[in-house]
Backbone of each chain as ProteinMPNN parsed JSONL, in Angstrom:
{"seq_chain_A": "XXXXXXXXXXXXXXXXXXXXXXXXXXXXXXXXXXXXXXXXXXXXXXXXXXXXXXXXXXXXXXXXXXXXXXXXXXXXXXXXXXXXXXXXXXXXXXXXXXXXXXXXXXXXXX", "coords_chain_A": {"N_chain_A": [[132.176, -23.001, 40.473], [131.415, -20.508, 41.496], [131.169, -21.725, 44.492], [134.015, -21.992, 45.242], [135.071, -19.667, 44.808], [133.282, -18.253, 46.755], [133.936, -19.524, 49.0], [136.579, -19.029, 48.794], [136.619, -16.492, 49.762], [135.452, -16.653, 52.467], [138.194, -17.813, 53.405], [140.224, -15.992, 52.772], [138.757, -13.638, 54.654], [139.021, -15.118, 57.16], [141.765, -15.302, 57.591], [142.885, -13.014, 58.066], [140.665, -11.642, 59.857], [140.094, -13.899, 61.665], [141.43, -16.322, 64.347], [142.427, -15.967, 68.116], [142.48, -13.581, 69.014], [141.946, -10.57, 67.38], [139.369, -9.695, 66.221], [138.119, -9.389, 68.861], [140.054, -7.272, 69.916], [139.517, -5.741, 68.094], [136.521, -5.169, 68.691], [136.923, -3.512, 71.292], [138.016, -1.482, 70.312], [136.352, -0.376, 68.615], [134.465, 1.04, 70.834], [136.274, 3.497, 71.64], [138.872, 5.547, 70.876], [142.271, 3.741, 71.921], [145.074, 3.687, 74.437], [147.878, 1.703, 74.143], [148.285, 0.168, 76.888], [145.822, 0.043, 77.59], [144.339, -1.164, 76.302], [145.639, -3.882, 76.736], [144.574, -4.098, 79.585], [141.487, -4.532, 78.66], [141.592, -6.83, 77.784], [142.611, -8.855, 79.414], [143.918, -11.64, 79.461], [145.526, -11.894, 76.904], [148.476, -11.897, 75.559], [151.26, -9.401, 76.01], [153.174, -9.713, 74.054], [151.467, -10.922, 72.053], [149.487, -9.199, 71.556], [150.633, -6.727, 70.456], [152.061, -7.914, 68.47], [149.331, -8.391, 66.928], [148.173, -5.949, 66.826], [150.113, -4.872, 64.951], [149.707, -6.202, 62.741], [147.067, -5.574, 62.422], [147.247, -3.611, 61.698], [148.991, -2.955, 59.537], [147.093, -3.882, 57.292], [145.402, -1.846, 57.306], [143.438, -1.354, 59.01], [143.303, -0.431, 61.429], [144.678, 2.01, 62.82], [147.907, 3.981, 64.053], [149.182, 6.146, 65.958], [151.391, 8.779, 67.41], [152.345, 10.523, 69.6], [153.957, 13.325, 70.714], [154.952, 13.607, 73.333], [155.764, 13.629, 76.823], [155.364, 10.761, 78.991], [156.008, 9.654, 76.027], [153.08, 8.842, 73.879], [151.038, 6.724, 72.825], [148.689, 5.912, 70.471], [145.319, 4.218, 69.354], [143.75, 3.67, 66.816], [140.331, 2.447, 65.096], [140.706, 2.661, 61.15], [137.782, 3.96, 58.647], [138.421, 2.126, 57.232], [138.339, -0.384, 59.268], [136.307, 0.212, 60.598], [134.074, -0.877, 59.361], [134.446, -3.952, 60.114], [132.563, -3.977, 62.556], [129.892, -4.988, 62.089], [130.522, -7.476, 61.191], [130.978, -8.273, 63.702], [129.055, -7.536, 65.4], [127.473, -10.013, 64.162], [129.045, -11.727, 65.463], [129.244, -11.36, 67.819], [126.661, -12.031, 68.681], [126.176, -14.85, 68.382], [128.019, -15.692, 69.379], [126.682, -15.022, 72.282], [124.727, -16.615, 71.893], [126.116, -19.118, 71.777], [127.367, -19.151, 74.075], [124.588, -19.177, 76.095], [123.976, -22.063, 75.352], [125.382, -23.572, 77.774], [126.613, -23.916, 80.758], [129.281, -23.818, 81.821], [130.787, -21.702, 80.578], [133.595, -19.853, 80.076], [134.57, -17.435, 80.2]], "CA_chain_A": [[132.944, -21.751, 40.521], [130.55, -19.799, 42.854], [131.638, -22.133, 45.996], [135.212, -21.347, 45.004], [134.766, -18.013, 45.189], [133.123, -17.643, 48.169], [134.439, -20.417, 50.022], [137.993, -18.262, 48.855], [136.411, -15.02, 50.661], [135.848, -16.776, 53.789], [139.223, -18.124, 53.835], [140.695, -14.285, 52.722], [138.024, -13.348, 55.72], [139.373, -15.758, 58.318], [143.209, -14.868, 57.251], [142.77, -11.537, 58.887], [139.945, -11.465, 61.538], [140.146, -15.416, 62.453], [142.593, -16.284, 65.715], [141.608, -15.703, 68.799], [141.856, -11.866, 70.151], [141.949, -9.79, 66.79], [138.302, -9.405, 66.509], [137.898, -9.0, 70.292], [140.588, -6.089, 69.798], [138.808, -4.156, 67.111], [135.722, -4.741, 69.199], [136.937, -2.571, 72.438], [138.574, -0.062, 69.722], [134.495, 0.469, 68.64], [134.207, 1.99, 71.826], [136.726, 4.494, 71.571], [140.906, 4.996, 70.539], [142.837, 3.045, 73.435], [146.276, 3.012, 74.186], [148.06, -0.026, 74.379], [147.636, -0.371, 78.293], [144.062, -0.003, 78.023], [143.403, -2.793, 75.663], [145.808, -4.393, 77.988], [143.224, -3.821, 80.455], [139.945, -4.74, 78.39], [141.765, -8.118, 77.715], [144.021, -9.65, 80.838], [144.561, -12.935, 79.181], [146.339, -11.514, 75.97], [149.676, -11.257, 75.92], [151.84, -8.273, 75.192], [153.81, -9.966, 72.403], [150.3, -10.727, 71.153], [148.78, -7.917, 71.113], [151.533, -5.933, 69.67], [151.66, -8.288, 66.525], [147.979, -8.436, 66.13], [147.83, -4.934, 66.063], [150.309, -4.167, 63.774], [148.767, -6.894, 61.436], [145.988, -4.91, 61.554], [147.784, -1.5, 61.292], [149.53, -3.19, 58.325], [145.647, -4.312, 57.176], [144.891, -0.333, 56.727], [142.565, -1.123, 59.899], [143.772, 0.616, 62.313], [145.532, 3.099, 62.41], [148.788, 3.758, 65.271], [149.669, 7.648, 66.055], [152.617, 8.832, 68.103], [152.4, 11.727, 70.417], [155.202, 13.263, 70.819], [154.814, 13.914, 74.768], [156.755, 12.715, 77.866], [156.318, 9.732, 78.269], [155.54, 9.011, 74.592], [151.702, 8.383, 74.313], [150.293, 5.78, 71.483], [146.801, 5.767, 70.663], [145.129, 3.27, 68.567], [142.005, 3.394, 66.472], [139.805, 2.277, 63.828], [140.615, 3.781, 60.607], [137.099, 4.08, 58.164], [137.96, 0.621, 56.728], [138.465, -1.066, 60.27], [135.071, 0.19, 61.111], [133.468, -1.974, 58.567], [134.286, -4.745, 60.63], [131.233, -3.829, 63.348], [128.88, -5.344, 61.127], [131.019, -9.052, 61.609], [131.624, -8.525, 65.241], [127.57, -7.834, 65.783], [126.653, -11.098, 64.485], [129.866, -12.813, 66.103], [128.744, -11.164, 69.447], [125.13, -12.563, 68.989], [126.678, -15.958, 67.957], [128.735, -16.022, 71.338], [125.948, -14.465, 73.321], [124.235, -18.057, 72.205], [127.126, -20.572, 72.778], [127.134, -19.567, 76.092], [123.287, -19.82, 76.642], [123.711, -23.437, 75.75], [126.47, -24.469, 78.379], [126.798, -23.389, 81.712], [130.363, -23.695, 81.949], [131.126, -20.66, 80.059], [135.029, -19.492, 80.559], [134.242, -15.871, 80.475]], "C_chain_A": [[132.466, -20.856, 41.663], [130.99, -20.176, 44.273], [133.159, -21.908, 45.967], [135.045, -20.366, 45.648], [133.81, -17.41, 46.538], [133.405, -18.61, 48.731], [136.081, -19.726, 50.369], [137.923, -16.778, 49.961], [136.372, -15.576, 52.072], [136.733, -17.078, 54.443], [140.497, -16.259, 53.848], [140.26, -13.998, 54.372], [138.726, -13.947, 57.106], [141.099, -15.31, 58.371], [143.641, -13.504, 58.319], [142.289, -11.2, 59.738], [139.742, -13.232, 62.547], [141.433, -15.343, 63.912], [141.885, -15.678, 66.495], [140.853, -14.19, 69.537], [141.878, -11.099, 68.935], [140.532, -9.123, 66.441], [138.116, -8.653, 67.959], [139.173, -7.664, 70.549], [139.971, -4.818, 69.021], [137.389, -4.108, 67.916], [136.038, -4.066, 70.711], [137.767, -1.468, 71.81], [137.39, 0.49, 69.178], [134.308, 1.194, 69.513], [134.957, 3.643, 71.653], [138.306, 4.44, 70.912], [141.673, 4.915, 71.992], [144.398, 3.543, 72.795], [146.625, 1.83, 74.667], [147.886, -0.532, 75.652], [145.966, -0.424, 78.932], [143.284, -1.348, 77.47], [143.994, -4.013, 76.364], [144.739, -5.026, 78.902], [142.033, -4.429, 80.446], [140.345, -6.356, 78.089], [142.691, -8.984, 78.553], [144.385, -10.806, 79.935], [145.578, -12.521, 77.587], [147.421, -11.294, 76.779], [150.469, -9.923, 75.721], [152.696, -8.57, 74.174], [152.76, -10.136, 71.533], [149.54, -9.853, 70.553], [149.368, -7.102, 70.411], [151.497, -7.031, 68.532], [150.475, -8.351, 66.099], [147.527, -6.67, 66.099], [148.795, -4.158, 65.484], [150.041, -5.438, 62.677], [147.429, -6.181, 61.111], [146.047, -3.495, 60.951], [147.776, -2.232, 59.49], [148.342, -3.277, 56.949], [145.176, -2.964, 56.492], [143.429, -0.363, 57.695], [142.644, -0.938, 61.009], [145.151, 1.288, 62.545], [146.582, 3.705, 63.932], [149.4, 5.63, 65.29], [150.167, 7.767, 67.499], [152.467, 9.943, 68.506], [152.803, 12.269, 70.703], [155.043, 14.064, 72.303], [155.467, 13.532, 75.473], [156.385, 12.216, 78.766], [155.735, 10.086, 76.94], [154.194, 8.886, 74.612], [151.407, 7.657, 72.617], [148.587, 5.519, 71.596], [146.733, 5.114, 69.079], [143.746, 3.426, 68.286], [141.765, 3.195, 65.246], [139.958, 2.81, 62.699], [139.18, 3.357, 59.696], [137.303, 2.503, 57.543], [138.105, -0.204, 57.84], [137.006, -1.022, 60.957], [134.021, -0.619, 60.612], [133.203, -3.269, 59.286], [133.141, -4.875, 61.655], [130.278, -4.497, 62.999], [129.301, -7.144, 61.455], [130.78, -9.064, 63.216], [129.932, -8.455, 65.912], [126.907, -9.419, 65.475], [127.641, -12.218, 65.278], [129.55, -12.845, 67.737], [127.521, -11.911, 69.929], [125.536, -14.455, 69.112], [127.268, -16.421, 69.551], [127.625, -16.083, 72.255], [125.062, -15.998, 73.283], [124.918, -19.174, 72.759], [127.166, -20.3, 73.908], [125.886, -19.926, 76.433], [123.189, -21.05, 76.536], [124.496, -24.212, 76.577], [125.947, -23.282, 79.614], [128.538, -23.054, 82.408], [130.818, -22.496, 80.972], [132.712, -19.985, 81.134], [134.678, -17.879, 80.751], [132.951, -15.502, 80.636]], "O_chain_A": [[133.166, -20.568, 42.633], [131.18, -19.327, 45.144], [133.521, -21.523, 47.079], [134.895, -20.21, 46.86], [133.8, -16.291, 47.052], [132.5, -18.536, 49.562], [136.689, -19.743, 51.44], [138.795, -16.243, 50.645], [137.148, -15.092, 52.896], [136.736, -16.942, 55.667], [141.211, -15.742, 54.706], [141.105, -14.079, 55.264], [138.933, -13.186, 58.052], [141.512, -14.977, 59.481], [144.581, -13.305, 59.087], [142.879, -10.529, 60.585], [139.373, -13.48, 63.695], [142.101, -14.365, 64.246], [140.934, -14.972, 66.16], [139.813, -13.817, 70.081], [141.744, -10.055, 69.574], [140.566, -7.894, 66.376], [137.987, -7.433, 68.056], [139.02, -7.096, 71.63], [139.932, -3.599, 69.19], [136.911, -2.974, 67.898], [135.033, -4.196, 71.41], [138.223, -0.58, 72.53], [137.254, 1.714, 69.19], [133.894, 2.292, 69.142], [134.328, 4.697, 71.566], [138.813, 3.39, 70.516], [141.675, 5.749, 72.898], [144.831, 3.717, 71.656], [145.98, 1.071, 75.389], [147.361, -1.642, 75.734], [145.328, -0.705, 79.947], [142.362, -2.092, 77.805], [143.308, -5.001, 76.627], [144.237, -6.151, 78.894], [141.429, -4.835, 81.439], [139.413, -7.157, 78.156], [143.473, -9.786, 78.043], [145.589, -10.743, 79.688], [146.525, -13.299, 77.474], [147.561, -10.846, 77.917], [149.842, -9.296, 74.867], [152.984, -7.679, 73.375], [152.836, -9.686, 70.39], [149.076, -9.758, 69.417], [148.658, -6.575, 69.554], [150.704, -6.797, 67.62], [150.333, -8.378, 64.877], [146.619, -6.261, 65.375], [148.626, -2.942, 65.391], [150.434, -5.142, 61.549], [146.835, -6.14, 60.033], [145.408, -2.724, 60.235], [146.947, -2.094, 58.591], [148.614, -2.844, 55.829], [144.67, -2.929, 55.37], [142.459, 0.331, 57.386], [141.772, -1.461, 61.703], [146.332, 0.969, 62.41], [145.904, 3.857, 64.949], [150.084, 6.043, 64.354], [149.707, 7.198, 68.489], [152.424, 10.716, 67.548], [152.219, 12.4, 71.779], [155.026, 15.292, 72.222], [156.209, 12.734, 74.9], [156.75, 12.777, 79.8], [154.865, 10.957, 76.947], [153.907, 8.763, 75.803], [151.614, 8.189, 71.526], [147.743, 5.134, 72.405], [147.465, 5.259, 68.1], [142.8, 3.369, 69.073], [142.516, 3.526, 64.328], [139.303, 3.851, 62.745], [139.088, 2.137, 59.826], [136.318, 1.775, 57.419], [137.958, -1.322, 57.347], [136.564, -1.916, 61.68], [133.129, -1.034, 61.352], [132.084, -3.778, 59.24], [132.658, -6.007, 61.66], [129.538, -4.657, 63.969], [128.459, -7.93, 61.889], [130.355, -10.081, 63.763], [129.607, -9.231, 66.81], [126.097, -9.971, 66.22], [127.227, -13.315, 65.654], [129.565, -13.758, 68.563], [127.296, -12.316, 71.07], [125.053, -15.139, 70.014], [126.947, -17.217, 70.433], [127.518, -17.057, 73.0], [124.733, -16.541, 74.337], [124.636, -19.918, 73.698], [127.013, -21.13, 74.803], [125.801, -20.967, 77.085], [122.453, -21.589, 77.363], [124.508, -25.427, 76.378], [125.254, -22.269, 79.513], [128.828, -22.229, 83.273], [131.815, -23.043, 80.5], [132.829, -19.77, 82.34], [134.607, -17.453, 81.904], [132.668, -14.322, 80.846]]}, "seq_chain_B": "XXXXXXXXXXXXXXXXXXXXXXXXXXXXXXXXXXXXXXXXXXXXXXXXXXXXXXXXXXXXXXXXXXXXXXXXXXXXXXXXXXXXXXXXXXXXXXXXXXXXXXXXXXXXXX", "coords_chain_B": {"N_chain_B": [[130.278, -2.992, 82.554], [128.715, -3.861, 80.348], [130.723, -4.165, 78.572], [132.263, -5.71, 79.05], [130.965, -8.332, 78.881], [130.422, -8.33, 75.985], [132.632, -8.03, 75.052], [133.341, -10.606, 75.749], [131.387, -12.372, 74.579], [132.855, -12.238, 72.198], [134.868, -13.551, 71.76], [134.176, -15.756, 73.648], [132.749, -17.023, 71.14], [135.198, -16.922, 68.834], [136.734, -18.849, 70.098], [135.197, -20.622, 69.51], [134.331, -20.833, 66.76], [136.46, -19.206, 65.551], [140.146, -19.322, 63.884], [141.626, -21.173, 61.176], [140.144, -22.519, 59.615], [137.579, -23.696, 60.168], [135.226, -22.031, 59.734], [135.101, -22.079, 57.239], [134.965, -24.748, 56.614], [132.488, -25.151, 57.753], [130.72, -23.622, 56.329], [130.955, -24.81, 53.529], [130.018, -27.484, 54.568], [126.925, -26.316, 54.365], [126.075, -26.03, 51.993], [125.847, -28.805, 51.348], [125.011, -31.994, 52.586], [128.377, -33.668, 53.624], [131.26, -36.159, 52.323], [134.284, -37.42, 54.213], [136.254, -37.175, 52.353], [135.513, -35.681, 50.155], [135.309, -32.976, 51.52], [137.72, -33.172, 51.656], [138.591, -32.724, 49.382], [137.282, -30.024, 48.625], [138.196, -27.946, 50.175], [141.378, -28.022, 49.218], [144.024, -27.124, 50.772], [143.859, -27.767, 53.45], [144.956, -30.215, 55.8], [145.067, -33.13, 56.446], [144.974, -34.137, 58.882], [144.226, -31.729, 59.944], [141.82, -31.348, 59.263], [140.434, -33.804, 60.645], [140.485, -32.696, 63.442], [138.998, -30.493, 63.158], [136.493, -31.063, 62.21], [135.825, -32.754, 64.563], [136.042, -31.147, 66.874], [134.094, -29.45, 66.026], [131.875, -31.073, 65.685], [131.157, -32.367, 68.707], [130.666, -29.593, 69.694], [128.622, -29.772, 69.022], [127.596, -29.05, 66.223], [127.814, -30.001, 64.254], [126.983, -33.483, 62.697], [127.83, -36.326, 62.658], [127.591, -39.443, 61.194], [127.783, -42.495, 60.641], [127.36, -45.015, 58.015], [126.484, -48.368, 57.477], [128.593, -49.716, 55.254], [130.561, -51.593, 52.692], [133.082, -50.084, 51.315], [133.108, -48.595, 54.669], [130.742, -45.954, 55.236], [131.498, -42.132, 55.617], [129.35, -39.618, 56.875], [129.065, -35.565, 56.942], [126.819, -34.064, 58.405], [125.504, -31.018, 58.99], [124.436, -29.75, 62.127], [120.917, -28.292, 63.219], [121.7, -26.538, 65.097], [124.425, -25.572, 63.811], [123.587, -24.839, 61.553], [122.853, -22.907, 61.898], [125.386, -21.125, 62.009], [125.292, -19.758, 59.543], [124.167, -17.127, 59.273], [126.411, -15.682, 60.124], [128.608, -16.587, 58.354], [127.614, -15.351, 56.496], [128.467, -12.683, 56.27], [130.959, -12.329, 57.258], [131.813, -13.788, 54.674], [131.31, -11.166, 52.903], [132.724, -9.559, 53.662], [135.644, -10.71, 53.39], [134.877, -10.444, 51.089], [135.44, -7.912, 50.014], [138.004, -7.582, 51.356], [139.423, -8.519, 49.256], [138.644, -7.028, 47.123], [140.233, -5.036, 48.12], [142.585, -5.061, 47.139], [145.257, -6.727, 44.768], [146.65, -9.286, 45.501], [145.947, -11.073, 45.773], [145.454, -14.486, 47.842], [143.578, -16.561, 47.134]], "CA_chain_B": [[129.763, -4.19, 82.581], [128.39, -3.978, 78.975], [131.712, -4.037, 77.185], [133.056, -6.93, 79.469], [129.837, -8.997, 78.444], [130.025, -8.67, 74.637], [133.652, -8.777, 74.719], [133.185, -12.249, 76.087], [130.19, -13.293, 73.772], [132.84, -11.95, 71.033], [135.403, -14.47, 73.083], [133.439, -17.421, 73.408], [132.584, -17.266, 69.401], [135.855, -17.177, 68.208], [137.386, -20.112, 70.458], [134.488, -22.099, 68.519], [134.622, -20.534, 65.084], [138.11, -18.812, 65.015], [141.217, -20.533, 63.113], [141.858, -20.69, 59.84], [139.115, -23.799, 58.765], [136.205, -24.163, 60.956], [134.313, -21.235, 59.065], [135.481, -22.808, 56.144], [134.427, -26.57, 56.565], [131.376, -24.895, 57.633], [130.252, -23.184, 54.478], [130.932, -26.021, 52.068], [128.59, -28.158, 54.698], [125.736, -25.786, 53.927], [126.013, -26.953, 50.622], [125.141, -30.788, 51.315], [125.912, -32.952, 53.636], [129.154, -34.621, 52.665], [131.7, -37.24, 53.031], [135.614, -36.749, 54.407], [137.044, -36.678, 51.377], [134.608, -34.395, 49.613], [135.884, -31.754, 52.532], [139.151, -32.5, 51.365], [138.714, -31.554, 47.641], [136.745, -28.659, 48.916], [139.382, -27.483, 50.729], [142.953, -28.853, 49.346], [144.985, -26.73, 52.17], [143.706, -28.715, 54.99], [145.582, -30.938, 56.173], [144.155, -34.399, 56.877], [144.67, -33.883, 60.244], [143.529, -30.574, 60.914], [140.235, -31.429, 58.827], [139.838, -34.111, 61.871], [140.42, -32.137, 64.642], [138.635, -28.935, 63.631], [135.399, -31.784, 62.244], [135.685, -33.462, 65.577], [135.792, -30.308, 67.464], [132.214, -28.894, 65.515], [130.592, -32.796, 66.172], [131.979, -32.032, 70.213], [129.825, -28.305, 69.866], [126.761, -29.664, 68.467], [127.513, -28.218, 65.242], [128.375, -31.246, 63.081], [126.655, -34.617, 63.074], [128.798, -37.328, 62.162], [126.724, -40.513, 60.711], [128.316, -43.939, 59.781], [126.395, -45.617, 57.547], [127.38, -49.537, 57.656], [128.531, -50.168, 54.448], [131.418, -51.743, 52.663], [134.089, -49.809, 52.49], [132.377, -47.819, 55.617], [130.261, -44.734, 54.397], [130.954, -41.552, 56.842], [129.03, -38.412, 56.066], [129.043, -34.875, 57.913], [125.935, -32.838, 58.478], [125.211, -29.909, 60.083], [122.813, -29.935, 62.643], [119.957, -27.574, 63.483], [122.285, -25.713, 65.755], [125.308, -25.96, 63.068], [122.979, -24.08, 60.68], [122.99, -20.844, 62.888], [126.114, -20.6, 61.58], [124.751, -19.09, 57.827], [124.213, -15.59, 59.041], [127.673, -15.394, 60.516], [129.198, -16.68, 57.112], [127.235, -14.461, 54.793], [128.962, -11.384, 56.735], [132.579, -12.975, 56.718], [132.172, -13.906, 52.9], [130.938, -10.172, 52.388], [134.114, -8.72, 54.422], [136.288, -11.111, 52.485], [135.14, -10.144, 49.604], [135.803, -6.335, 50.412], [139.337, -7.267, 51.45], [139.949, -9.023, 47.963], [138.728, -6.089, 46.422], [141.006, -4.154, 48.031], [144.606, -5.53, 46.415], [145.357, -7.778, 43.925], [147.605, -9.86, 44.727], [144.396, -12.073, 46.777], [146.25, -16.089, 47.564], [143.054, -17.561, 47.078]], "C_chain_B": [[129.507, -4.677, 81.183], [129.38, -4.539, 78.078], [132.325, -5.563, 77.636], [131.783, -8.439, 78.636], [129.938, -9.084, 77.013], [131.319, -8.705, 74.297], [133.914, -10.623, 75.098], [132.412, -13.082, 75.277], [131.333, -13.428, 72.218], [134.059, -13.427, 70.748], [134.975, -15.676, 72.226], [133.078, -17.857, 72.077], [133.918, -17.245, 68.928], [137.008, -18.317, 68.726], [136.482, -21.112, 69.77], [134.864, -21.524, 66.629], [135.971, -19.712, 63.732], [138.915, -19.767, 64.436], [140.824, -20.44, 62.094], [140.412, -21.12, 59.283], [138.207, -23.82, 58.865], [134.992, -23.482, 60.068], [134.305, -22.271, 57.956], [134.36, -24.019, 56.236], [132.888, -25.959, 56.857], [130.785, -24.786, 56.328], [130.312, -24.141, 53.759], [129.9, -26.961, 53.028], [127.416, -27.613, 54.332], [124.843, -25.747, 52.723], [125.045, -27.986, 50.563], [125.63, -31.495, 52.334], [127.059, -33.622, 52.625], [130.09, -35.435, 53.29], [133.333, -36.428, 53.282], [136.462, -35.954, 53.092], [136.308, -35.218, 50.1], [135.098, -32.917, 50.529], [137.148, -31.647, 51.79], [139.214, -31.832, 50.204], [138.101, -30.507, 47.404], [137.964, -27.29, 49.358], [140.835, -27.98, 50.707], [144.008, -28.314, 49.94], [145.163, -27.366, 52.671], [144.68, -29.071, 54.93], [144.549, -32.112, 57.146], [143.676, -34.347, 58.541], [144.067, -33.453, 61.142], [142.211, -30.326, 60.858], [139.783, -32.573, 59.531], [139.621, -33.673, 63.039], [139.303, -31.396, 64.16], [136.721, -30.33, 63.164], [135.027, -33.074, 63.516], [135.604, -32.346, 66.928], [133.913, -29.743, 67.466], [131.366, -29.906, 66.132], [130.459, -32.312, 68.016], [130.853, -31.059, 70.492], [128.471, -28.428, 69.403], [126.449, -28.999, 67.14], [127.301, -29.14, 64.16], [127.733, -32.169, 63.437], [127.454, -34.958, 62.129], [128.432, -38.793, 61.86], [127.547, -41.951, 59.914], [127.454, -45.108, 59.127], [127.502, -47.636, 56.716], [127.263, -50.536, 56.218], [130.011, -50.785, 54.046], [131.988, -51.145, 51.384], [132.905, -48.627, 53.094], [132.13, -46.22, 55.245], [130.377, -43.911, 55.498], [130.149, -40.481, 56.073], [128.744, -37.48, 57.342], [127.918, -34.179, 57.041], [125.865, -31.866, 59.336], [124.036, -29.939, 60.56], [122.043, -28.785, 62.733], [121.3, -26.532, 64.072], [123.542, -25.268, 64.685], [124.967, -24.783, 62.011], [122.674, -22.301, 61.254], [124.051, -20.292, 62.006], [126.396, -19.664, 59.828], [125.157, -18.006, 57.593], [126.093, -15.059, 59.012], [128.889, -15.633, 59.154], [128.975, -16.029, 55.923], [128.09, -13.104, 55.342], [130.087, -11.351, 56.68], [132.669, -13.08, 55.061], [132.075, -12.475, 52.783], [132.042, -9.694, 52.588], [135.369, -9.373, 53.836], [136.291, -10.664, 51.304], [135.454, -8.817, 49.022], [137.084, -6.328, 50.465], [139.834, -7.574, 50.649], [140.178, -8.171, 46.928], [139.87, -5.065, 46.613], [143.016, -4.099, 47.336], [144.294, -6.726, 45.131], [146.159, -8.879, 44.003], [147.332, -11.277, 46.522], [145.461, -13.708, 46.45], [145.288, -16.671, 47.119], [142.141, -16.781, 45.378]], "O_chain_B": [[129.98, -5.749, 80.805], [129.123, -5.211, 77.079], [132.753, -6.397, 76.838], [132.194, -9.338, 77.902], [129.44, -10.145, 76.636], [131.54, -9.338, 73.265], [134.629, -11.491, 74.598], [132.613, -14.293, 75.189], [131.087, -14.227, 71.314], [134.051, -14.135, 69.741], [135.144, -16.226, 71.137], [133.092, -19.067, 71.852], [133.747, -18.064, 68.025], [137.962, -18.653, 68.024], [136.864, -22.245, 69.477], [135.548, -21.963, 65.705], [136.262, -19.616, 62.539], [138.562, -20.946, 64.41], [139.822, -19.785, 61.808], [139.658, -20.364, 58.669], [137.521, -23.958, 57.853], [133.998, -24.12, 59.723], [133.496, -23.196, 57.896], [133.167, -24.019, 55.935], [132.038, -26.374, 56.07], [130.465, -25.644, 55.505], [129.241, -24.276, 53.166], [128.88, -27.299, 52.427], [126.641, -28.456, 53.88], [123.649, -25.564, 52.486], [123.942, -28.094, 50.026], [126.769, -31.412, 52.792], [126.934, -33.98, 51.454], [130.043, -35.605, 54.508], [133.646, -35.329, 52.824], [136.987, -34.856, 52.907], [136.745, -34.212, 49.541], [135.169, -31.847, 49.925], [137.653, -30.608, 51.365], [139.702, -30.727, 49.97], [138.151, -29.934, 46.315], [138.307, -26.194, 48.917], [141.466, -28.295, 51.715], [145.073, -28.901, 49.749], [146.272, -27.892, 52.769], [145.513, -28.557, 54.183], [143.73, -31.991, 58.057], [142.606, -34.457, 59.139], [143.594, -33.826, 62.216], [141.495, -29.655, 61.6], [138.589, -32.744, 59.284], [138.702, -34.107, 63.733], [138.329, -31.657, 64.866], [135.854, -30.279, 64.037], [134.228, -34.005, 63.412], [135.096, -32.763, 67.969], [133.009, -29.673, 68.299], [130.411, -29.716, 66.885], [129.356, -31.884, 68.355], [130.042, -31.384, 71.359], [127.534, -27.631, 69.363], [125.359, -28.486, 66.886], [126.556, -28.877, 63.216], [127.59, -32.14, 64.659], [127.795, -34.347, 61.116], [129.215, -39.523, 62.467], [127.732, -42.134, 58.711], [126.954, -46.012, 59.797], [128.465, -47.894, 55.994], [126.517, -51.48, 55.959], [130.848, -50.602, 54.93], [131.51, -51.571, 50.332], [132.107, -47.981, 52.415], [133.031, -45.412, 55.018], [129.754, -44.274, 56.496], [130.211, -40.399, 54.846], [128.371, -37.925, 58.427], [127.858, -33.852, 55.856], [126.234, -32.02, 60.501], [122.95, -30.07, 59.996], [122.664, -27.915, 62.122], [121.792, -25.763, 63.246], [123.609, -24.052, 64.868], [125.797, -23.949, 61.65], [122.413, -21.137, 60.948], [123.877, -19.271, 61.342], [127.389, -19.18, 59.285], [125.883, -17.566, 56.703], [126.737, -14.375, 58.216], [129.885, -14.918, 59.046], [129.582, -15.989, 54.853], [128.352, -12.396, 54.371], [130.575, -10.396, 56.076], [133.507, -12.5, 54.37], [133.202, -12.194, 52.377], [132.571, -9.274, 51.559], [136.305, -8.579, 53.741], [137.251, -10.475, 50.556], [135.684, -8.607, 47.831], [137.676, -5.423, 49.877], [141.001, -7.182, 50.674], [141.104, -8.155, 46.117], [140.384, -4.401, 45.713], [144.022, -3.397, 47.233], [143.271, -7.33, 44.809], [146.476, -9.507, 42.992], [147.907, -11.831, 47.459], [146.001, -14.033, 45.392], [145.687, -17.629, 46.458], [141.333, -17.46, 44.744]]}, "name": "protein", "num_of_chains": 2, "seq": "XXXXXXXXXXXXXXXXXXXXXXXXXXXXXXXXXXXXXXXXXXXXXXXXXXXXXXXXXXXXXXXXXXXXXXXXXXXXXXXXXXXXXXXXXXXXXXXXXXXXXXXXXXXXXXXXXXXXXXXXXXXXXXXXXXXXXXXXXXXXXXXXXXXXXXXXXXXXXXXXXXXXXXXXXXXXXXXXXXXXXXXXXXXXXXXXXXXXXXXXXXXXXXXXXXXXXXXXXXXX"}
């Protein structure tokens, strides 16, 4: 029952921050609240159909949070809300985790 | 410089451990070493397929050893290697964050 149950959380777990840029989105919204041409920016190889559904999967998530500006042009800003910040805690040991797979290759893509 | 650097470490970790399974198939190795089909009744999602690719991917990263022991009918069994076993911390922090997002609704698939 026990491996159930947490073998079920890491699949819950992977459901939501698994794939490739949704993590690597909430980690350059740690820094600060972007708008969408900034995370643009912090990620060139994303797409913009991607990025727009992975962050309203995470809006939808209740982890981050999307506010509308009402300015001209329009301005969207995007940030962590108090349960999106939680995630920091994954993304520190996923960062350390990376920061090794590359030390054992030299071919490293990024 | 900083942000480009640990967005890349965050990167390079989830082209190895992103996707739905990989975490997954992990965790139940940490268990025991075990054989194919033992994966499968661990995990009855998979798909035969995708529980070769993503356990032929890990073997590929140094994560997985893959051992044929020459018997009849032919015994395989997957362990995790030394390097394979890194992967612990990174799963106790995912199960924890899973098990946070389970808490938060009820109406959890797994």
């Amino acid at each position: 029952m026990k491996n159930v149950v947490s073998g079920c959380s890491v699949e819950e777990a992977m459901n939501m921050i698994g794939g490739r840029w949704r993590l690597l989105i909430v980690s350059y919204l740690l820094e600060k609240p972007k708008r969408f041409s900034e995370l643009r920016r912090d990620i060139p190889a994303i797409s913009q159909r991607m990025l727009t559904m992975d962050l309203r999967a995470l809006e939808e998530a209740g982890l981050v949070q999307r506010t509308v500006f009402a300015e001209v042009p329009v301005k969207v800003i995007y940030n962590l809300t108090p349960d999106g910040l939680r995630l920091e805690k994954v993304i520190n040991v996923v960062q350390e985790l990376g920061l090794w797979l590359k030390g054992r290759h030299v071919d490293a893509e990024c």
